[in-house]
N, C-alpha and C positions, 0 to 999 in steps of 0.2 A: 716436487718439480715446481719451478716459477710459473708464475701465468702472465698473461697476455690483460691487460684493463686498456680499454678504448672508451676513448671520451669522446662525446661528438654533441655541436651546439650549433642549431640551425639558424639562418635569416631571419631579420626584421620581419617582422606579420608571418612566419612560418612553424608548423606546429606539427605535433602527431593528429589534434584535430580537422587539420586543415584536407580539403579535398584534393587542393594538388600538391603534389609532393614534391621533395628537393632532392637534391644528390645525396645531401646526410642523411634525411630519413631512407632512402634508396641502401643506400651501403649501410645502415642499421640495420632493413630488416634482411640484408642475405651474409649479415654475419653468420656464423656459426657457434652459438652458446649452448651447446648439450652436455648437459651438464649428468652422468662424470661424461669429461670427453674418451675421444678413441683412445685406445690403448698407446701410450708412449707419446700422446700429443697432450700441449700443457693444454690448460682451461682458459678458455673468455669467459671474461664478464665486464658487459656495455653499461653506459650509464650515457642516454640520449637529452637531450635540453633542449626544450623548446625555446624559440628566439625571442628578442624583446620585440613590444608591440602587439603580444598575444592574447591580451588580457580583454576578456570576455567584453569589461564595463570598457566603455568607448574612448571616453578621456583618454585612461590611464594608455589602451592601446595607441592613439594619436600620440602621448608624450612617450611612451618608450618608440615608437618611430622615427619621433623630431629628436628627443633628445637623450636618447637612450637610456629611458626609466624602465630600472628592475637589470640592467647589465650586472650592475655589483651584486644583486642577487643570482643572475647565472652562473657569475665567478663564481662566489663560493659555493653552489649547491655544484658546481665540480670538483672546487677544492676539497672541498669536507667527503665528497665521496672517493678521491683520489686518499685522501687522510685515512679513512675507515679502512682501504683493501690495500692499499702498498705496504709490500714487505720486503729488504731487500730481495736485489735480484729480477724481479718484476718487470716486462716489459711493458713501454707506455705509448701507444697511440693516440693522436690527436687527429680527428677533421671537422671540421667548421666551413660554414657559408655564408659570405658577405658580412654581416654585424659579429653572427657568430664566429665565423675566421677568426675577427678583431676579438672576440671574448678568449679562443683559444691561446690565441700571441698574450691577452693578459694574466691567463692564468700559467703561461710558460714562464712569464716573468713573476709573475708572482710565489711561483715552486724556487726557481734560481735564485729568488730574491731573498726569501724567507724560511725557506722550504716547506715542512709537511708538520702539522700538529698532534698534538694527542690526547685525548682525555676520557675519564670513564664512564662521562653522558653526554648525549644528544647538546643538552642546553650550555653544557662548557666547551664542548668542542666547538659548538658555533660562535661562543663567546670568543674563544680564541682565534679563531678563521677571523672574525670581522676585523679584530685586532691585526694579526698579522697582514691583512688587506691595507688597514690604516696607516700602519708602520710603512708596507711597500709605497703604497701613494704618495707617502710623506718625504721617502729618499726618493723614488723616481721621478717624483712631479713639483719642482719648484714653484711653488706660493707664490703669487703675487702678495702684496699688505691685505688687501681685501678677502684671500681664499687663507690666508695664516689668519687673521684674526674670527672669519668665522666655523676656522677647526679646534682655534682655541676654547671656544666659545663653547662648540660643542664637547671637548674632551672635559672641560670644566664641570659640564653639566653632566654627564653623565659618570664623571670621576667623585661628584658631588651624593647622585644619586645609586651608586650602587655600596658605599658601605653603610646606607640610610636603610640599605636590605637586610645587610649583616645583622643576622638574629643574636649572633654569637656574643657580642658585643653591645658594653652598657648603653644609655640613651647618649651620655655626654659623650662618650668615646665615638660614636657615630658622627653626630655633630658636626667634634672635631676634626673628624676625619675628611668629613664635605667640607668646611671650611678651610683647609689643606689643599684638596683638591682646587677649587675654587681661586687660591688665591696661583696653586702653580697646576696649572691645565695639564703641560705635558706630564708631570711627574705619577698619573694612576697609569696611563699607557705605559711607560716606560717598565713600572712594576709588573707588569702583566707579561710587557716582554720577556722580561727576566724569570720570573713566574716559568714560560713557555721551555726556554732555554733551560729551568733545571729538570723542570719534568723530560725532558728529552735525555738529558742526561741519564736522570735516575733511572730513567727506560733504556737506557744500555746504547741509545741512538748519538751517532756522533754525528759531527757536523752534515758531513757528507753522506752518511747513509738515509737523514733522510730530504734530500734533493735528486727526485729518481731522473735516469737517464729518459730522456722521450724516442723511443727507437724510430719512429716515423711521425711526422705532422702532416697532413694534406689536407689545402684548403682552397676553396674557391672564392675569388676573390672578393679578401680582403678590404672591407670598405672603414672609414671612423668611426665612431663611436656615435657623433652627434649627424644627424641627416636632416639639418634643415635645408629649405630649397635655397634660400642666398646664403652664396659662399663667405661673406665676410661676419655677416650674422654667427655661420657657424664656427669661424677665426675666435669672433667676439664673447658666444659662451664657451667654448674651450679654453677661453683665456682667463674668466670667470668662474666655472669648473674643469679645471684639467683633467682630462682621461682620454689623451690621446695616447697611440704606441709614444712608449716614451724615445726610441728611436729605431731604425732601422737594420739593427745589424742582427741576425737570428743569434737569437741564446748560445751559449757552449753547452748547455743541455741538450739539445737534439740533434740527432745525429744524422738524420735525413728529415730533407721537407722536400714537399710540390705544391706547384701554386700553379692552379688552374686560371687565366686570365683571360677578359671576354674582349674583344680586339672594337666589337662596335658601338659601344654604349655611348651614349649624347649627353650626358648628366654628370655636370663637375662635381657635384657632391659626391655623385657613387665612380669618382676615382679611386684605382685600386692602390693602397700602400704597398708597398713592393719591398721586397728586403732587398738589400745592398751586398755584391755579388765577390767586392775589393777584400783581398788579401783572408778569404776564406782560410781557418786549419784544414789541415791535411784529413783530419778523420772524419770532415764533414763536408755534406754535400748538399747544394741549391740544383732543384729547378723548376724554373718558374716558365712556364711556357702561355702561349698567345693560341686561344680560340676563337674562328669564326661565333660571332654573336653577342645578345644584348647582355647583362650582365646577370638574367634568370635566365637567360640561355644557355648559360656554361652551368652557374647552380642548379636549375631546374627552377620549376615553379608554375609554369605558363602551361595553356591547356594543352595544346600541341606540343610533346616535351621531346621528339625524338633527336632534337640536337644536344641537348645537355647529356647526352646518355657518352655525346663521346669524350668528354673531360670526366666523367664517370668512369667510364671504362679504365680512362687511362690513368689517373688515380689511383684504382683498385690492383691496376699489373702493377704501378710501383711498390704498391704496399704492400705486397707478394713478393715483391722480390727486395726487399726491408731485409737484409742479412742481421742475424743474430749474432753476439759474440764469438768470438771463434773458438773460445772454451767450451762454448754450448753446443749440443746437438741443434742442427738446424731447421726449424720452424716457422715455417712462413706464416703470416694472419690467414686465419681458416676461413671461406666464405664456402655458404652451400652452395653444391654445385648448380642443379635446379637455377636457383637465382642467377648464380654468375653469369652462366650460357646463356640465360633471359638478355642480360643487360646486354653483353657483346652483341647479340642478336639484332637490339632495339638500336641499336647507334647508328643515326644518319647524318653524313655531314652536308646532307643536303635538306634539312628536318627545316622546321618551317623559321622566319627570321621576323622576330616582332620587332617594336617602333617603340622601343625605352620613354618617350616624350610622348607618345599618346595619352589623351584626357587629363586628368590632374598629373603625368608626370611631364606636362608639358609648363609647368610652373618653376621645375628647376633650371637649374642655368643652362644653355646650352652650350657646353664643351667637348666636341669628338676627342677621342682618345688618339693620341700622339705617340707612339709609342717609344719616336727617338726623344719627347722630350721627358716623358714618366721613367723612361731608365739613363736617363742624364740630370739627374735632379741636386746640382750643387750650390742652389742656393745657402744651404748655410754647410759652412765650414765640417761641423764637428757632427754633422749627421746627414751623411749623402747617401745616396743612393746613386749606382753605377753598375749600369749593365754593360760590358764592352756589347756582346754579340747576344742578343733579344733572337728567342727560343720563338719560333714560327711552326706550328703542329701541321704537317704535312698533311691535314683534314681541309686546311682553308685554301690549300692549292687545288684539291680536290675540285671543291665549290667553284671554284673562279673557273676552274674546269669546263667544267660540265656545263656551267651557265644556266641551269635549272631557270632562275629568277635574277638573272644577271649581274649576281653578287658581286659587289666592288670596292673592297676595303679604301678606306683613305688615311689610315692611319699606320700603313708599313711602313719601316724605316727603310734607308738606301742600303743599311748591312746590318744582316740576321743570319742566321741559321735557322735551317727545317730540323724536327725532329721527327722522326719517321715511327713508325707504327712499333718498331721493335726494340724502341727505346735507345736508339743509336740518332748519332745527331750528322747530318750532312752540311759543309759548305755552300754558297750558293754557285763557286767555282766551279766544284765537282760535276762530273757528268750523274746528274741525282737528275733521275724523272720523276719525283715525287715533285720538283718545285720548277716552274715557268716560264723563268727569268735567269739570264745568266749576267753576271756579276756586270757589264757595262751596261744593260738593259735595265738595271734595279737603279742603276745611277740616274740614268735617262728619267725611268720611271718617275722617282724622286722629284726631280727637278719641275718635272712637271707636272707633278701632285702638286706641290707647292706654289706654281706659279698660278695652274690654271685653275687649282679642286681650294687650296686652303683661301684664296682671295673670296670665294663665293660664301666660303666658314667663315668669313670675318665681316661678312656683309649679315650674313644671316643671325649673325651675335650681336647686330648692331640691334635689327630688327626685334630681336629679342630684347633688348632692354627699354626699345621703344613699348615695345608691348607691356612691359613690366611698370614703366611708367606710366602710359595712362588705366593697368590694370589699378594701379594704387589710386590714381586719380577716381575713379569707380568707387574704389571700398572706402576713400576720405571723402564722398562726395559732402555727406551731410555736414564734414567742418566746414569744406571749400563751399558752400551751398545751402544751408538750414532751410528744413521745413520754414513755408510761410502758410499764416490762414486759406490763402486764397489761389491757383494759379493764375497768373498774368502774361501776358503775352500772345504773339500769333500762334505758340507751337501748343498749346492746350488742350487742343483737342487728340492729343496722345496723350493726354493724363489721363482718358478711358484704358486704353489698352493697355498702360502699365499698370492701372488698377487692376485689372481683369487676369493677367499675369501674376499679379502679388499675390489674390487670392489662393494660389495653390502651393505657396510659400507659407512658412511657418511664423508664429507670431512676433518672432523677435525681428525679422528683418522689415519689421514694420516702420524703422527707423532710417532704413535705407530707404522705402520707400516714398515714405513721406518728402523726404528732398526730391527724389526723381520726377513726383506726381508736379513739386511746385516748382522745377525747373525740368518740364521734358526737353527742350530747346539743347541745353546744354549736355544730357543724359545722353539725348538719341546721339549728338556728336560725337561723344566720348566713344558709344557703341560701335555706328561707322565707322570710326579710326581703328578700333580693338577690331574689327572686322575685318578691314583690310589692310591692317598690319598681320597677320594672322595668315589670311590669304596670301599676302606677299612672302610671307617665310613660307607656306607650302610649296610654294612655285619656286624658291631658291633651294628649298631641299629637292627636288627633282633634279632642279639644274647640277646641282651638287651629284647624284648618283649619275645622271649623264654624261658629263665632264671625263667623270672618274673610270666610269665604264668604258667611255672611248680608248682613256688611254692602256688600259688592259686589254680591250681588242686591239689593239696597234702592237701589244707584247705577243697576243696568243696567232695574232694574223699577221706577219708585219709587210707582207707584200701590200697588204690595203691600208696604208698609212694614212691617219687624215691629215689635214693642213695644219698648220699650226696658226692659234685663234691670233686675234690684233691686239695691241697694245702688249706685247709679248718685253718691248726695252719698259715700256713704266712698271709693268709688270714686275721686271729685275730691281728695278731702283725700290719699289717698294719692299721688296721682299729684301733687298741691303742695308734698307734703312732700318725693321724691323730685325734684323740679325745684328746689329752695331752693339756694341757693350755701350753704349751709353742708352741708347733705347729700352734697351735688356734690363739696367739698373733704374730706371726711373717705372717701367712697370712693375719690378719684382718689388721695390719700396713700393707702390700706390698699393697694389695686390696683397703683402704681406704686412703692409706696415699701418698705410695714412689710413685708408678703407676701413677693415677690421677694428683700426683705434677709434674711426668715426661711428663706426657700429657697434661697437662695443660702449660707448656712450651713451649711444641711443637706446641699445637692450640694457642698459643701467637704471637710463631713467626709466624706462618703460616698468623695470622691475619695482624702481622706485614708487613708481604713480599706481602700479598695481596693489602693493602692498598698503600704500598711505588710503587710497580707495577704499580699501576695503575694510581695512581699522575705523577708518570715521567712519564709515557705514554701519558698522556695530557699536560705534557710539553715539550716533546719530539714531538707531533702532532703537537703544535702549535708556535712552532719555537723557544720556549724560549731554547733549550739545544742547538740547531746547529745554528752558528749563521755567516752566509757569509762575511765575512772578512778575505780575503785571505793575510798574510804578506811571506810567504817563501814557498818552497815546501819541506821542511823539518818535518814529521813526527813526534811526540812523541807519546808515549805509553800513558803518564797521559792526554792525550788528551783527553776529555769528548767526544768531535765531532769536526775532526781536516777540515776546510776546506781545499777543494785544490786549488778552484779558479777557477777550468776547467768547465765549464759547458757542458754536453752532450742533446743530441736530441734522442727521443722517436723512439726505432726499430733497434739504431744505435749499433752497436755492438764496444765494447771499449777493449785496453791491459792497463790495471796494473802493472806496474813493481816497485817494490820495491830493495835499494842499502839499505843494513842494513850498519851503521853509527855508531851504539852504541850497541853493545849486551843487546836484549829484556832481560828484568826479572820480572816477578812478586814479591814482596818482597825478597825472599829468594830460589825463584824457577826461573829454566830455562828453558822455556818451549820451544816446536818444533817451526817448524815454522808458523803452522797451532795449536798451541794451546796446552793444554796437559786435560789429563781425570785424572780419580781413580788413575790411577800409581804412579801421583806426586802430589798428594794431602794431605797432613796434616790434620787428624782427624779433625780442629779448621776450615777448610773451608767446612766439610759437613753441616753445618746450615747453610751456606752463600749459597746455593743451589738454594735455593727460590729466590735469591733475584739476582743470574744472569741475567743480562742485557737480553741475549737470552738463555734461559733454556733449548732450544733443543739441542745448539751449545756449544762445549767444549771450557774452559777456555784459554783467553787470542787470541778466534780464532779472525783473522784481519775480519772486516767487514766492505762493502763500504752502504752508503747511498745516494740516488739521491733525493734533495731538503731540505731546510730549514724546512718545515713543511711536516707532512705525517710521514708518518712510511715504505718509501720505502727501503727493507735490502736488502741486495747481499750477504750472509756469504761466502769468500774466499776461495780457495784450491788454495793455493801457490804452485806452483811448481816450480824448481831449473832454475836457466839460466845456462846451462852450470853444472859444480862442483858446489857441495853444499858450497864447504871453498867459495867461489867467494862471497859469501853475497848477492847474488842478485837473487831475484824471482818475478813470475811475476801470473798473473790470469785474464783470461775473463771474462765481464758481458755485457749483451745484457739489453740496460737501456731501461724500462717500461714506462716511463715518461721524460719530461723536464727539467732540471735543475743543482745546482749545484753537483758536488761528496764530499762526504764526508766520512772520516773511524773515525775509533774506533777499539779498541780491546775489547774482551767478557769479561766484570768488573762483580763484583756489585755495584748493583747502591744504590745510598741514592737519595729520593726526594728532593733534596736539590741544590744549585749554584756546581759551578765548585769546587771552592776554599774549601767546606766540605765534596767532592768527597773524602773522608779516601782511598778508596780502590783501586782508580783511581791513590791518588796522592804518591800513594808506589809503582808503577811502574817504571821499566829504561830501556831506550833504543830509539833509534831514527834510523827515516832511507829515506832516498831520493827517494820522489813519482815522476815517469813518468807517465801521462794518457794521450793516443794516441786514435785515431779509428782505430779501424782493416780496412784495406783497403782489400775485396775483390782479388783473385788472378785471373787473367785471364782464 
C-alpha cells in the first residue's frame, strides 16, 4: 500500500527546542505515525525542520533571520528526505510557517523543477541535491552580471577541486581535469546533471515518476526569504542574491493548498506572498483565507497562543478532507485523536491580540496589511497576483462581535467573502449571520476606512521614517560628531550621566560613547526628538484603533451614528490624488525601482568596505603593510606605513615631535593638523567613509604604530611647540608593547600594495620625525 510522507518546516527563530510552540510543531506532534499502522490504513512517516535563525551561536541566528542563512540547507534536508522515502504512488503533504511556508513553495518548485534524486550513499546523494538545487536556481532565478559571475566562480572552483579528489585517476589527468573545469565553469555542473538523468534511467524512473504529486500543502503565512527591517535593503540583496518565490502562480504539482493569513500585522517586511488565484486548472484548488491577528498569531508562537489554534484548526479539517485519487481507497491524513479534540477545544477567536511592532519589531517599516491591495498586485505584467473575492474566516466577524477588546480591522476590503466554519464560503449579500455588514454597508465601511482610518496610516509612516532618521542619526553620531579630548560647552555636565549609563554597556560601544560624552548638547537633542517622535506615533496608533472602531460601531449600532469628522471634501481630494495612475506609477518606480537601486548601491559598497577592511587588516596584522626598513627620518604623507627606525620598550613613555617640511594636503584639501571632519569634505568622499583606514578617527589624523605585525594604533593630538606658524608639533604615547614606531595618516585604504594605494598616493607634504623617551622630572 502507498504511504502518506508529510513534510513540515517552521518559522524564522522557531524550533522543536524552543519553549513556544507554532502551528507546525502543533500539527507534528498530533500526527499519527504508528508504525505498523491500523489495519487497512497506509503508513506516515514526518520529517519536521526546524526554521532558519535557530542556530545555537548568535551571529549565525541573527543572519538566518535577516538574510536567511541555512534556508538552502532546510531545502535539501527535505529534499534529500523526500528522495530517500518516495516511491511511486506516495502521497505528499506539505506545511510551513512564515520563512518556512517560503522554504516549502521552494522545495515544490524545486521537485517540478528537477524532480527527485538517487544514489547509493548519504555523501552522493547530497552531492546530487545541492546540484540539482544549483541547476533549479540557475533556470528560475535570472543572474544579474554580478550573481553570474560569482556562480561562475564558484562552479569553477569546485569543478576544479573535485576530480583533484578522484583517486581513480593519474596526477596529470587530474590536473587536467581542474584546469578544464576552470577554464569552462558550467561544463562539471552540466555533467553531473546528465550523470543524474542516467542514473534515473538506469533505475527504471522516468521523467515523471520521479516528480511526486503534493496531495495538500498548508501554510501560514508565507513571508521572503530575506527579513531585513528596510524594505529596499531587502529589494537590494535579493537583487544581489536572488531567492525570492520565483513567481506566484502554485506548481501544477499540488493538488490542494491553504494559506492561512494574518489580517493585522504592521510589518512590510512580514508581508505575506500570496498565490495568484487567475485561470486556476480544473483539478486544483486555492484557499487562502484572512485571520484575525498579528502574523504569530495565525502561526503561533506567542505566550498566550489561544488564537493561532484557530487557523490551526482550520488547516487540519482541510487536510482531512485532502481527497485521495479516486482509484484509491480513501484516506484522509491521520491525526490522534487525543490531540485533535485538544486543538478544536483550545481555539479562541477571541485569544489574546499582540503588537507585531513592540520592542525591536518596532524597527521594521510600518505598513498595515491592505488586503485590497496584497490581492490586487499587478505591478508587473507577467507575475500577478489577483484575488477577485479575499476569503474573510467568519472568526474575525465573531471578534468584532463580541468586542471583548474592541477589535477593529483596518485592513478589509469593500468585497470579500466569509468563509464559515464548515468550510462553505458565503456572500456578503446573503442573509449569512456569521458576517456584520451587508453589501452597501461594507461600501460605506470602505469609504470610510479610507478617508478617515488610512489618512492617520499615512501620517504615522511619516512619523516612522522620521524616527528612522534621527535613529541613524544616533548610531552615525561618532562620523556626524568624533570623540574630542575634552567636553566643551554649557551642556557638559550630562557627560556624568552618560558616563554613568555607559558603564553598564559593553566594551565595544565605547565608541559611541565617547562622541556622546564630548558632545551631550547635540546627543540629548537627538534623544528628545527620538522620544517624542515615538510618543507621537503611540498617540496616532490609538487614534488609528479609535477612528476605526467607531466606524464598526456605526455598522454593529447604526441607530447611534456619529458625525462625520471635518475636512471630509480634502479628505476625498487626497485620497483622488493618491488613487490617479500617474500617482500610482511614480510611487510604484520610487518603491520598486529608484529606492532599492540606491540601496542596493549602498549594501554594495557596504559589502565592498567590509571585505576590503578586513583583507588589509590581515595584512596589516601580519606585517605585509609595515615593513621595518628604516632609510631617513623624513616623513610623507603617501606613506602606507612610514618606518622610523626608533624602536621603543613596553611601559616606556615616548615625545613625538614633528617639523612640517612640505605643507600636508589631501588632494585638493588642507587639512589641520590633527586631521579635518564634515567641514572640509566634498560630497565625493562621504562613500569613502566605510573604507577609512580608522573610521572612528577624522581624516588625514597622524597616527603612530608600535611593531611590524599587530595592529597596535596610537591616534595623535598634535599640539603646537611654541607658534603654530613655527611648523613644528609634537604628542605623547605610553607604548603597550615592544617594537618598531611607525605612522601614517587617516587614508582610505584599497586591499591592495603600496603602489595602488589611489588615495594614499594623492597626498602632499612631509615633515621631520623626532622620537625621544620622556625622561621623568625629578
Amino acid at each position: 500500500m502507498y504511504k502518506k510522507i508529510i513534510i513540515l518546516s517552521d518559522g524564522t527563530g522557531n524550533s522543536a527546542g524552543k519553549l513556544r510552540k507554532t502551528n507546525v510543531w502543533r500539527l507534528y506532534q498530533a500526527l499519527d505515525l504508528t508504525s505498523p499502522p491500523k489495519p487497512g490504513q497506509p503508513r506516515q512517516i514526518a520529517c519536521y525542520d526546524d526554521g532558519v535563525g535557530t542556530s545555537s551561536f548568535l551571529p549565525l541566528a541573527l543572519l538566518g533571520g535577516a538574510f536567511g542563512w541555512g534556508l538552502k540547507r532546510n531545502v535539501l534536508n527535505l529534499y534529500t528526505f523526500l528522495c530517500r522515502n518516495y516511491e511511486p504512488g506516495d502521497r505528499v503533504y506539505g506545511f510551513g510557517f512564515s520563512r518556512g511556508a517560503f522554504t516549502i513553495r521552494i522545495l515544490i518548485g524545486l521537485v517540478a523543477n528537477q524532480g527527485l534524486v538517487y544514489a547509493d550513499s548519504e555523501a552522493e546523494l547530497m552531492r546530487r541535491a545541492k546540484w540539482a538545487f544549483r541547476a533549479y536556481r540557475r533556470e528560475r532565478y535570472k543572474a544579474n552580471l554580478l550573481v553570474a559571475g560569482a556562480r561562475g566562480l564558484r562552479d569553477g572552483v569546485v569543478g576544479c577541486l573535485a576530480p583533484l579528489h578522484d583517486e581513480a585517476r593519474g596526477a596529470g589527468e587530474r590536473l587536467a581535469r581542474c584546469w578544464k573545469a576552470v577554464r569552462r565553469p558550467g561544463l562539471y555542473q552540466r555533467d553531473q546533471i546528465e550523470k543524474i538523468e542516467r542514473f534515473k534511467k538506469a533505475a527504471g524512473r522516468a521523467r515523471g515518476e520521479d516528480q511526486p504529486m503534493f496531495a495538500f500543502v498548508g501554510l501560514w503565512d508565507t513571508v521572503a526569504a530575506y527579513g531585513l527591517p528596510i524594505d529596499e535593503l531587502t529589494r537590494a540583496w535579493s537583487w544581489l542574491f536572488p531567492l525570492s518565490v520565483p513567481d506566484h502562480r502554485l506548481s501544477e504539482k499540488v493538488k490542494r493548498a491553504c494559506h492561512a493569513l494574518a489580517i493585522d500585522d504592521e510589518r512590510l517586511t512580514f508581508h505575506p506572498v500570496l498565490w495568484d488565484e487567475q485561470n486556476l486548472p480544473a483539478d486544483q484548488t486555492i484557499t487562502q483565507v484572512w485571520f484575525a491577528g498579528m502574523h504569530s498569531n495565525v502561526g503561533g508562537g506567542y505566550a498566550d497562543d489561544a488564537l493561532s489554534y484557530v487557523s490551526l484548526n482550520w488547516i487540519m479539517a482541510e487536510a482531512e478532507r485532502a481527497e485521495d485519487p479516486p482509484e484509491l481507497p480513501q484516506h484522509p491524513l491521520a491525526f490522534k485523536p487525543r490531540e485533535r479534540e485538544e486543538i478544536r477545544d483550545k481555539a479562541d477567536p477571541c485569544g489574546k491580540l499582540y503588537d507585531s511592532r513592540r520592542g525591536l519589531g518596532g524597527t521594521y517599516r510600518y505598513a498595515p496589511r491592505k488586503i485590497e491591495t496584497l490581492t490586487n498586485d499587478t505591478v508587473d505584467p507577467k507575475d500577478q497576483v489577483v484575488i477577485p473575492l479575499p476569503k474573510i474566516h467568519e472568526s474575525v466577524f465573531a471578534r468584532i462581535k463580541q468586542g471583548v477588546d474592541g477589535y477593529a480591522p483596518i485592513g478589509l476590503p469593500d468585497k470579500y467573502v466569509v468563509l464559515r466554519a464548515d468550510g462553505g464560503v458565503s456572500a456578503v449579500e446573503e442573509d449569512n449571520p456569521t458576517s456584520i455588514e451587508c453589501s452597501e454597508q461594507d461600501r460605506t465601511r470602505w469609504e470610510r476606512q479610507e478617508r478617515e482610518v488610512w489618512s492617520l496610516v499615512r501620517r504615522k509612516r511619516v512619523v516612522y521614517y522620521l524616527s528612522v532618521v534621527v535613529a541613524f542619526a544616533l548610531a552615525l553620531f561618532p562620523l556626524l560628531r568624533p570623540a574630542t579630548p575634552a567636553c566643551e560647552g554649557p551642556y557638559c555636565a550630562l557627560s556624568p550621566v552618560i558616563s554613568g549609563v555607559g558603564k553598564l554597556l559593553p566594551d565595544f560601544a565605547s565608541l559611541w560613547l565617547n562622541a556622546y560624552q564630548s558632545h551631550p548638547g547635540a546627543f540629548s537633542l537627538l534623544v528628545l526628538l527620538l522620544s517624542a517622535i515615538i510618543y507621537s506615533g503611540s498617540r496616532l496608533r490609538v487614534r488609528i484603533f479609535d477612528a476605526m472602531r467607531k466606524i464598526w460601531k456605526d455598522i454593529l449600532k447604526p441607530g447611534e451614528a456619529s458625525e462625520e469628522p471635518h475636512g471630509q471634501v480634502a479628505g476625498r481630494g487626497r485620497q483622488l490624488l493618491r488613487s490617479s495612475a500617474l500617482y500610482q506609477r511614480l510611487s510604484t518606480m520610487m518603491k520598486c525601482k529608484v529606492l532599492p537601486f540606491m540601496a542596493g548601491l549602498a549594501l554594495l559598497l557596504v559589502i565592498v568596505a567590509v571585505i576590503g577592511q578586513g583583507i588589509f587588516a590581515i595584512m596589516s596584522s601580519t606585517g605585509y603593510v609595515c615593513a621595518g626598513s628604516k632609510k631617513d627620518n623624513v616623513f610623507s604623507t603617501k606613506s602606507l606605513c612610514w618606518a622610523s627606525g626608533v624602536p621603543v620598550e613596553e611601559g616606556q613613555r615616548y615625545q613625538i615631535t614633528l617639523t612640517i617640511t612640505e605643507p600636508w594636503k589631501d588632494s585638493d584639501i588642507t587639512p589641520g593638523i590633527n586631521g579635518f571632519g564634515f567641514e572640509s569634505m566634498p560630497w565625493t568622499m562621504y562613500p569613502g567613509l566605510l573604507l577609512r583606514r580608522n573610521i572612528s578617527e577624522p581624516w588625514f589624523k597622524l597616527i603612530a604604530r608600535i611593531g611590524a605585525q599587530g595592529l597596535d594604533e596610537y591616534p595623535l593630538d598634535l599640539k603646537p611647540v611654541g607658534e603654530p606658524s613655527s611648523g613644528q608639533f609634537t604628542a605623547a604615547i605610553t607604548a603597550r608593547r615592544h617594537g618598531e614606531v611607525f605612522l601614517f595618516v587617516n587614508d582610505a585604504i584599497l586591499p591592495l600594495p603600496q603602489r595602488w594605494q589611489f588615495f594614499y598616493n594623492n597626498n602632499e607634504g612631509e615633515a621631520i620625525v623626532v622620537i625621544k623617551p620622556v625622561v621623568p622630572s625629578s
